[in-house]
N, C-alpha and C positions, 0 to 999 in steps of 0.2 A: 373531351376537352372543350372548351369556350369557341367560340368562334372568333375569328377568324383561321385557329392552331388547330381544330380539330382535321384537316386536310391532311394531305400526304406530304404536301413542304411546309406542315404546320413547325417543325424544328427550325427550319431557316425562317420561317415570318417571324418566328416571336424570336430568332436571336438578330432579324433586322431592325423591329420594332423598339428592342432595348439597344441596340449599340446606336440606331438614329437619334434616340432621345439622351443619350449622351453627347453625342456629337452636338447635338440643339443647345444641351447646357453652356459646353467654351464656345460654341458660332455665337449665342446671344450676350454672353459676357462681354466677348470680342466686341461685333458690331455696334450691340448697344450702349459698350462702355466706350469705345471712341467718341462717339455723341456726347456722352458724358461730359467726357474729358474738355470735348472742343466747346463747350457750353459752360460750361462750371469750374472753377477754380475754387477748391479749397483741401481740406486733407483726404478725403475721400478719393478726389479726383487725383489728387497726385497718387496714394496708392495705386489706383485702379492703372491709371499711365506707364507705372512702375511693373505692372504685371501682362497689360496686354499684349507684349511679345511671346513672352513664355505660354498666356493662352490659347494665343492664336497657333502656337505650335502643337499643344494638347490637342487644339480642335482639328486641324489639319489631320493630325495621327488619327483621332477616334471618328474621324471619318473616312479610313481607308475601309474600315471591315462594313459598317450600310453598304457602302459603293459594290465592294464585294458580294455582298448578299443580295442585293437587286440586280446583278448580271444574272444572278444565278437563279433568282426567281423572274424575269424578264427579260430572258437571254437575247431573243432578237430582235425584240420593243427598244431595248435600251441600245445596242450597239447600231440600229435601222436610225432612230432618233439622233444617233451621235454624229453617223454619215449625212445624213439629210443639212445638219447645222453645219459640218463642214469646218472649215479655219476657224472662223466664228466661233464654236464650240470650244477649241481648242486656246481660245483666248483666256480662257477662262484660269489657266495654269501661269501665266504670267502677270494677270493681273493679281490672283495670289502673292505671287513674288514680292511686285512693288508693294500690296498691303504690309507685306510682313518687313520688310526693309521700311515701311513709310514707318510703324510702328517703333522700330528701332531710332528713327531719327528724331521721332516726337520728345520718345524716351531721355535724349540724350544733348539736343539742342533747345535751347528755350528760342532761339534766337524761328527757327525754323518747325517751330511746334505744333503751329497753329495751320501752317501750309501743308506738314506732313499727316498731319490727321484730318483736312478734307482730303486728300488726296487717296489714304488710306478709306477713309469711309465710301469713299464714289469708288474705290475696287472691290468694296466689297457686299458693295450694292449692283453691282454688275454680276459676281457670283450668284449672290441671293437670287437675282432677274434670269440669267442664265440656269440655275437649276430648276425656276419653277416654270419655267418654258420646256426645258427637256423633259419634265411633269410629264404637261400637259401633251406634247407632242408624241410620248412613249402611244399613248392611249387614241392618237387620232387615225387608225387606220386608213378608213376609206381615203382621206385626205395626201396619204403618202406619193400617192403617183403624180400628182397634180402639183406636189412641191417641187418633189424631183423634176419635172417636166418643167417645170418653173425658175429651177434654176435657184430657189427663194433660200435664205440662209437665215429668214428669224421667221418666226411663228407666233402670231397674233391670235388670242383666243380672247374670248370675253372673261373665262374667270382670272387670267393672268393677272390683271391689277390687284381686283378684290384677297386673291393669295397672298400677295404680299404685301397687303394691307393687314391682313390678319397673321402672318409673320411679325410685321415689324412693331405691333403691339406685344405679341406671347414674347418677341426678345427683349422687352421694354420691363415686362414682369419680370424674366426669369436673371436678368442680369439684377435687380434690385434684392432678388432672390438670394443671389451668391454673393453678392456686394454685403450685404445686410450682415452677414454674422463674421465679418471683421471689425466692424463698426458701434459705437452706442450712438450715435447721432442717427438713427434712422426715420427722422421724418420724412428727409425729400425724399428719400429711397421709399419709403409707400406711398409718396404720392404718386411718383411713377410709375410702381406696380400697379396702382387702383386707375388710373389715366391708361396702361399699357391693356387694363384687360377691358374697357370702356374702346379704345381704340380696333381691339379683338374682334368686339361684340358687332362693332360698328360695320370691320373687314369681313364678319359670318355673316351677317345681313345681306351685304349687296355681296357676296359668295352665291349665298341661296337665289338672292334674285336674278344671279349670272347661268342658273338652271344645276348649279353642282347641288345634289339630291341625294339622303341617307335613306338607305330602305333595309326592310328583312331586318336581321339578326344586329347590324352596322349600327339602328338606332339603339342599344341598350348601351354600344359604346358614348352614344353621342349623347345620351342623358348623365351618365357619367361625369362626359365633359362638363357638360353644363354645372350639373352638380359640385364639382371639385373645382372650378371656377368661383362659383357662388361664396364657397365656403373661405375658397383661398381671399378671395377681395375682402370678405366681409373682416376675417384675420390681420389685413395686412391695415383695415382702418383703427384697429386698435394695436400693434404694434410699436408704435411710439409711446406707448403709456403702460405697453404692459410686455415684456421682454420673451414671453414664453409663448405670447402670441406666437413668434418668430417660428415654431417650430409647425404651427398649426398651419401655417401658409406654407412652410415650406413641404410637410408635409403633402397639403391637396393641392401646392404646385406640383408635383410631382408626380401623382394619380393624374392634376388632370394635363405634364405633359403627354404621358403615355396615353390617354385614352386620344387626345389631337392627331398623335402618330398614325393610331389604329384608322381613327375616321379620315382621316389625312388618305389614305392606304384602302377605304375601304372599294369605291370603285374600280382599284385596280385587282381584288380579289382573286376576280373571275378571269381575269388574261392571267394570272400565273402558269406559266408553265407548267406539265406535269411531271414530275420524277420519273423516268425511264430505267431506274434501277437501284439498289443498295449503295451506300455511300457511309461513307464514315466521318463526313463533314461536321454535320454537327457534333459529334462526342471529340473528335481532334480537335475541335475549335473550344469546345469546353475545358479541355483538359490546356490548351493551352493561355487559354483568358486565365486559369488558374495559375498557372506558371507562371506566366507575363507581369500579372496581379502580385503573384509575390515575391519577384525580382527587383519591380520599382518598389514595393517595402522597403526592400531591403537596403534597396538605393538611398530614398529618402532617410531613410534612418542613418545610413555609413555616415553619408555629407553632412546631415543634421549638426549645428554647432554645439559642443558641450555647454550643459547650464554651469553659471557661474556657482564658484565653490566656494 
């Protein structure tokens, strides 16, 4: 198999790998379309406004199963990191709350629109900041006594900015991404894809120069990226002129979220945990992503309204 799945928890890496990069598609829709919203008034932005509840609840859901799978591949990295953050950590579940309620009031109030969507955006940039801290903290061992001994409840690294700098660009693309093929008006929407993966390139820069480093087998992922990047921007500057572009971006958006994941993923490789025995996790969870899969079918289709007769 490929690296990084050729291992013994090579079944849960690549079924974290793909349920993270689902999760990435409604977090970027989410976050980057309140931006949107709080910036832009026209039909696009109302749609997008119209949906961001309902997203953020998709994302919330297709983020319970990564969550699950990195316990289980960093079992006492991630729960050591959780205790060390403390209350802190745990803030993190009610500042969801208020995003998702701040989202419903934008929704619903003109009067209170504008307040509920900064409100909503600053909780969900405290998530975003909060998860790339628990990151970084999974993996600082030697440092762990010294927190604890310290009493410290937030963790300062140097690549903590440069991260979510190169987050809040891939979410910049990939909402323009999902936005795009409800719409024929797609020019702003590439210019923010071409501007989000510019701002990307900018957050992999001072990344690299913050000492976070792709080595071995990790670089064929990260040429990848690179690659599927290139290809995605170069699509998305002819996509206002030519509609099939659309497919071509969305296409090697998508190769290059997953290869992000991978190199996202790749220093922590080597601390995964080792499988201490047979387990039936991954083919239970296949069989029920299938199920699950075609229960909401089935859903979507019941509710679906009849075409006019």
């Amino acid at each position: 198999m490929i690296w990084p799945f050729d291992g013994d928890r090579g079944g849960v890496l690549a079924l974290f790998v793909a349920t993270l990069a689902l999760h990435a598609v409604f977090a970027s829709y989410v976050v980057a379309g309140t931006a949107y919203v709080l910036a832009r008034k026209n039909a696009i932005a109302d749609e997008v406004r119209t949906r961001l509840p309902f997203m953020l609840g998709c994302g919330i859901t297709a983020g319970v199963a990564p969550l699950l799978f990195v316990q289980l591949l960093h079992q006492k990295r991630f729960y050591t990191a959780n205790l060390l953050l403390g209350p802190r950590w745990l803030a993190v579940v009610p500042a969801l709350i208020a995003g998702f309620y701040g989202l419903y009031l934008a929704k619903s109030s003109e009067r209170w629109r504008r307040i509920a969507l900064v409100a909503s955006l600053a909780c969900f940039a405290f998530v975003a900041w909060s998860w790339s801290e628990l990151h970084e903290l999974m993996s600082a061992d030697p440092e762990w006594a010294a927190i604890y001994g310290a009493g410290e409840r937030f963790y300062a690294d140097a690549q903590l900015a440069p991260r979510l700098v190169v987050l809040a660009g891939a979410m910049a693309t990939q909402f323009a991404a999902v936005a795009a093929w409800s719409t024929t008006e797609r020019r702003g929407l590439a210019a923010i894809a071409v501007a989000g993966r510019g701002v990307s390139l900018l957050g992999a820069l001072w990344l690299w120069h913050a000492g976070f480093a792709v080595d071995g087998p990790a670089r064929g992922w990260l040429y990848l990226l690179g690659g599927a990047a290139a290809i995605d921007t170069a699509a998305w500057l002819v996509v206002p002129r030519r509609d099939r572009a659309l497919h071509v971006a969305t296409g090697a958006g998508a190769a290059a979220l997953l290869a992000a994941v991978v190199v996202r993923e790749a220093p922590r490789v080597a601390l995964i945990e080792p499988d201490h025995g047979p387990s039936g996790g991954v083919l239970a969870f296949a069989i029920a992503l299938v199920l699950g899969a075609a229960a909401i079918a089935w859903v979507i289709r019941a509710i679906a309204p009849s075409p006019p007769r």
